[in-house]
C-alpha positions as CSV (number, residue, x, y, z in Angstrom):
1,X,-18.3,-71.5,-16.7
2,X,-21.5,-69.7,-18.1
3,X,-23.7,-71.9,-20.4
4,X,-24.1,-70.5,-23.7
5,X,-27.5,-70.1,-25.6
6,X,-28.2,-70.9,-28.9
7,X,-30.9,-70.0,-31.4
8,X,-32.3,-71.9,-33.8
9,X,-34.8,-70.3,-36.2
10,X,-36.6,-72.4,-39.0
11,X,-37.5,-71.4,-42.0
12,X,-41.4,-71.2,-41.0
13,X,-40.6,-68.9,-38.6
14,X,-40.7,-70.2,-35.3
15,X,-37.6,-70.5,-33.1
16,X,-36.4,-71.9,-29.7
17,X,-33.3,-71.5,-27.3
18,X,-31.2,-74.1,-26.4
19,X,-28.9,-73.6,-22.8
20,X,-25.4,-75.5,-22.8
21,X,-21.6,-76.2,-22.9
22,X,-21.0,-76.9,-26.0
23,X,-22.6,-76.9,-29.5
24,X,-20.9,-78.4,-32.5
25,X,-22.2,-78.3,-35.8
26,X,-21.2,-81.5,-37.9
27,X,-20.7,-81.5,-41.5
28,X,-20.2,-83.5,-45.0
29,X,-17.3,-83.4,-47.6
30,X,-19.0,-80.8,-49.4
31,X,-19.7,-78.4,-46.3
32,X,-23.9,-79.2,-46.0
33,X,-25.2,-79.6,-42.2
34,X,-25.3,-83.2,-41.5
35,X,-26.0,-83.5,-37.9
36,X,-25.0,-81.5,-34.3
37,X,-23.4,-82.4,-31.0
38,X,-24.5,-80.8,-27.8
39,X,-23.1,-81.0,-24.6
40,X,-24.1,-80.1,-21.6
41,X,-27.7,-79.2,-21.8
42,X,-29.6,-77.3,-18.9
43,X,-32.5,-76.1,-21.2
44,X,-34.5,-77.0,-24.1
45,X,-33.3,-80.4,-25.6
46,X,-34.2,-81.8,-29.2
47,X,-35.2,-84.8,-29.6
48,X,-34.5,-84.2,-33.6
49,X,-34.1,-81.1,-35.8
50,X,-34.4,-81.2,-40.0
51,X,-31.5,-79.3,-40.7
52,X,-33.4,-78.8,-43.9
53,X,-35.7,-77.1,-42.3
54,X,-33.3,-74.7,-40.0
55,X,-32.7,-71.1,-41.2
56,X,-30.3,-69.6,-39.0
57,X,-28.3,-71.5,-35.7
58,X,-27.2,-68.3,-33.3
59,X,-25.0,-67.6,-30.3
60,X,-26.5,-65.3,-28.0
61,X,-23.7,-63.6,-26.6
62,X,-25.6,-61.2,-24.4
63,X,-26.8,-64.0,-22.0
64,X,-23.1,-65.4,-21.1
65,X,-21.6,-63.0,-18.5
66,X,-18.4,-63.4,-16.8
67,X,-18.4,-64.7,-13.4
68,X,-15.5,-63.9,-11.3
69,X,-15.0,-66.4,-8.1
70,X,-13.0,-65.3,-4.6
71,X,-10.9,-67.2,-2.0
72,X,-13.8,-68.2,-0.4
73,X,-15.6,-69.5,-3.2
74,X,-18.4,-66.6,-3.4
75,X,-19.8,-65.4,-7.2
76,X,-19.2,-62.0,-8.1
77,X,-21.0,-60.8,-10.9
């Protein structure tokens, strides 16, 4: 399975790209970010992120590519 990258863009402008299985935002009763789950992470851990401070969270689509396997266990891209 490809990991999937996600982008996370503050509000001052600077972003970063996180490599994994599985991102799950958490929320509160009223629908406000209270916290994340990731799983899975090859690149570009957080230690902590201010959701206060986060503008935008996006899935990069372009960078998960299919990956077909043979018989003999070979990759084909």
């Amino acid at each position: 399975m490809p990991k999937m990258t996600m982008r996370v863009i503050l509000k001052s402008g600077v972003e970063f790209a996180i490599k994994c299985d599985k991102f799950t935002i958490n929320r509160d009763g009223f629908g406000n970010v209270r916290g994340y789950d990731i799983g899975g992470i090859v690149e570009n851990k957080p230690v902590y992120l201010d959701f206060e401070q986060v503008a935008a969270v996006v899935r990069v689509f372009s960078d998960e590519k299919e990956v077909a396997h043979d018989e003999q266990g070979a990759s084909i891209l």
